[in-house]
C-alpha positions as a Markdown table, in Angstrom:
| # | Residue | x | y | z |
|---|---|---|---|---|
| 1 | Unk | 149.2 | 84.6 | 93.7 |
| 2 | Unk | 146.8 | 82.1 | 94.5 |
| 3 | Unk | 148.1 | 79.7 | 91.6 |
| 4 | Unk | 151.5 | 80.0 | 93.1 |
| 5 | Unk | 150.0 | 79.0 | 96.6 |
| 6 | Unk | 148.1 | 76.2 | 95.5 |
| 7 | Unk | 151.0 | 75.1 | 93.5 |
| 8 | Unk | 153.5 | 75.4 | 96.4 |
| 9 | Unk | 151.3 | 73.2 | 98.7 |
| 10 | Unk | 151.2 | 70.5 | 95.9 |
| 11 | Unk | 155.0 | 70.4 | 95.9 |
| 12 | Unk | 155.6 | 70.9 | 99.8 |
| 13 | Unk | 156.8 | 67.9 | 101.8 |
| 14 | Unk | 154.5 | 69.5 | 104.8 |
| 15 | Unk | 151.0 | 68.3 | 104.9 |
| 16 | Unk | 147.2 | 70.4 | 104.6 |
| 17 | Unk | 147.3 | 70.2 | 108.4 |
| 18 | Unk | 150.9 | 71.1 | 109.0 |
| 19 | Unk | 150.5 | 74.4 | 107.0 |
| 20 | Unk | 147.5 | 75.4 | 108.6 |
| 21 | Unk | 149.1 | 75.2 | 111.7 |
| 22 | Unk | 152.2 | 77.1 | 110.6 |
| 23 | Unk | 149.7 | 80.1 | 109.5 |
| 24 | Unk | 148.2 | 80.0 | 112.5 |
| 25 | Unk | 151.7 | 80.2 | 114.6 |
| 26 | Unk | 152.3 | 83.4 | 112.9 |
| 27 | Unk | 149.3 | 85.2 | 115.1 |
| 28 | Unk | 148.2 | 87.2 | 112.1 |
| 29 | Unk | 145.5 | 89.8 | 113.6 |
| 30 | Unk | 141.8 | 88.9 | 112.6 |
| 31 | Unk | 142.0 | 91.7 | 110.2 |
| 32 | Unk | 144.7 | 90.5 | 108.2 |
| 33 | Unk | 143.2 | 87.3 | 108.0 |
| 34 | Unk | 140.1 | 88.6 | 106.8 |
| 35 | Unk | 142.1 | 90.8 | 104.4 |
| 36 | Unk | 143.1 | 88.2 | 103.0 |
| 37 | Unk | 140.4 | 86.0 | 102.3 |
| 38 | Unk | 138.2 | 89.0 | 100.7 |
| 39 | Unk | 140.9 | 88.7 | 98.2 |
| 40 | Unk | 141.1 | 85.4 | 97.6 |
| 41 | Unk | 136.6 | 85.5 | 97.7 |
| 42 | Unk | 136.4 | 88.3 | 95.7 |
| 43 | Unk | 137.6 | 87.0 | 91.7 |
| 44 | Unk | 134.9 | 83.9 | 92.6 |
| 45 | Unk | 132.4 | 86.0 | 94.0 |
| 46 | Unk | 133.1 | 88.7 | 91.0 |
| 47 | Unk | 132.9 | 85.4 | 87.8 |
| 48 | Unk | 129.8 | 83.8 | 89.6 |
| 49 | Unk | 127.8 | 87.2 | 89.7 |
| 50 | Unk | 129.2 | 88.3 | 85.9 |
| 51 | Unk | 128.4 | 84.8 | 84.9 |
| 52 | Unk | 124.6 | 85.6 | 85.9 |
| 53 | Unk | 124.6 | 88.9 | 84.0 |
| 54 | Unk | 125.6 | 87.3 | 81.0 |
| 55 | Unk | 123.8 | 84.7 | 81.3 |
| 56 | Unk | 121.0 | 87.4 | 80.9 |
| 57 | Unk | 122.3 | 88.5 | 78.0 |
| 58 | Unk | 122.4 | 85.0 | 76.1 |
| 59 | Unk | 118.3 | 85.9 | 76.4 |
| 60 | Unk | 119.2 | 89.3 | 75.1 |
| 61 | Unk | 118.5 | 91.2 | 78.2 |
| 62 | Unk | 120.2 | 94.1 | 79.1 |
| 63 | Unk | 122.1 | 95.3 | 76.0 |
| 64 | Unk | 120.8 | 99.4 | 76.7 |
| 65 | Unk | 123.1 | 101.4 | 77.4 |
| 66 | Unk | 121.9 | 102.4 | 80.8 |
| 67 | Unk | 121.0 | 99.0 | 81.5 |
| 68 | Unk | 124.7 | 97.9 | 81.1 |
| 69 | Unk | 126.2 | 100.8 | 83.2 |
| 70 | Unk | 124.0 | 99.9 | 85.8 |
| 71 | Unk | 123.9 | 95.9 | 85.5 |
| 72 | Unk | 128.4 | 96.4 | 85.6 |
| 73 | Unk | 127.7 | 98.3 | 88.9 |
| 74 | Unk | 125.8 | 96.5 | 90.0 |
| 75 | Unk | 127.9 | 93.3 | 89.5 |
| 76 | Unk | 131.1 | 94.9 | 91.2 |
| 77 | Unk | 129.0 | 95.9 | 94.5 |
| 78 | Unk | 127.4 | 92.2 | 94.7 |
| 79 | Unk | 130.4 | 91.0 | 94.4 |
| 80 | Unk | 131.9 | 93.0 | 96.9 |
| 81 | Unk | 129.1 | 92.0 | 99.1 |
| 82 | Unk | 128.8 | 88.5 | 98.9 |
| 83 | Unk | 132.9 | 88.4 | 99.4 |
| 84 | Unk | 132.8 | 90.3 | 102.8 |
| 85 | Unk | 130.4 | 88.7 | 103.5 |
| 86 | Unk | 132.3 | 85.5 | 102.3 |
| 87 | Unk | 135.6 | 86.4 | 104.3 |
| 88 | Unk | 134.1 | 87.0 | 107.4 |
| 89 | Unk | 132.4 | 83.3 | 107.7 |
């Protein structure tokens, strides 16, 4: 979905500004809009904290079983965080 966003700007006559201003015309609620940029946060948020974990496995950390239950968890909630957290800015 996002691809086809970003790819639909590119080939719209309208400009950054103009779109903007059409969203903001539609009076979305806040909730909505925060809705919706949790998921388009979340897939960043999600790679940059995976990226870390297996960046701690290239120094072959982690690789127990329980270890990488709990490292996967642990992943998907600061994810979750940082994108709330992310969507609400």
């Amino acid at each position: 979905m996002l691809s086809s966003l970003a790819i639909g700007t590119l080939v719209s006559s309208s400009s950054f500004p103009q779109i903007v201003e059409t969203i903001a015309n539609l009076h979305y609620g806040a909730a909505t809009i925060a809705l919706a940029k949790f998921y388009i946060a979340f897939p960043f948020t999600y790679h940059l904290c995976n990226g870390v974990r297996h960046l701690a496995w290239d120094l072959g950390k982690g690789f127990e079983l329980d270890t990488l239950n709990k490292s996967g968890y642990a992943v998907v909630g600061l994810a979750t965080i940082l994108a709330l957290v992310a969507s609400v800015i």
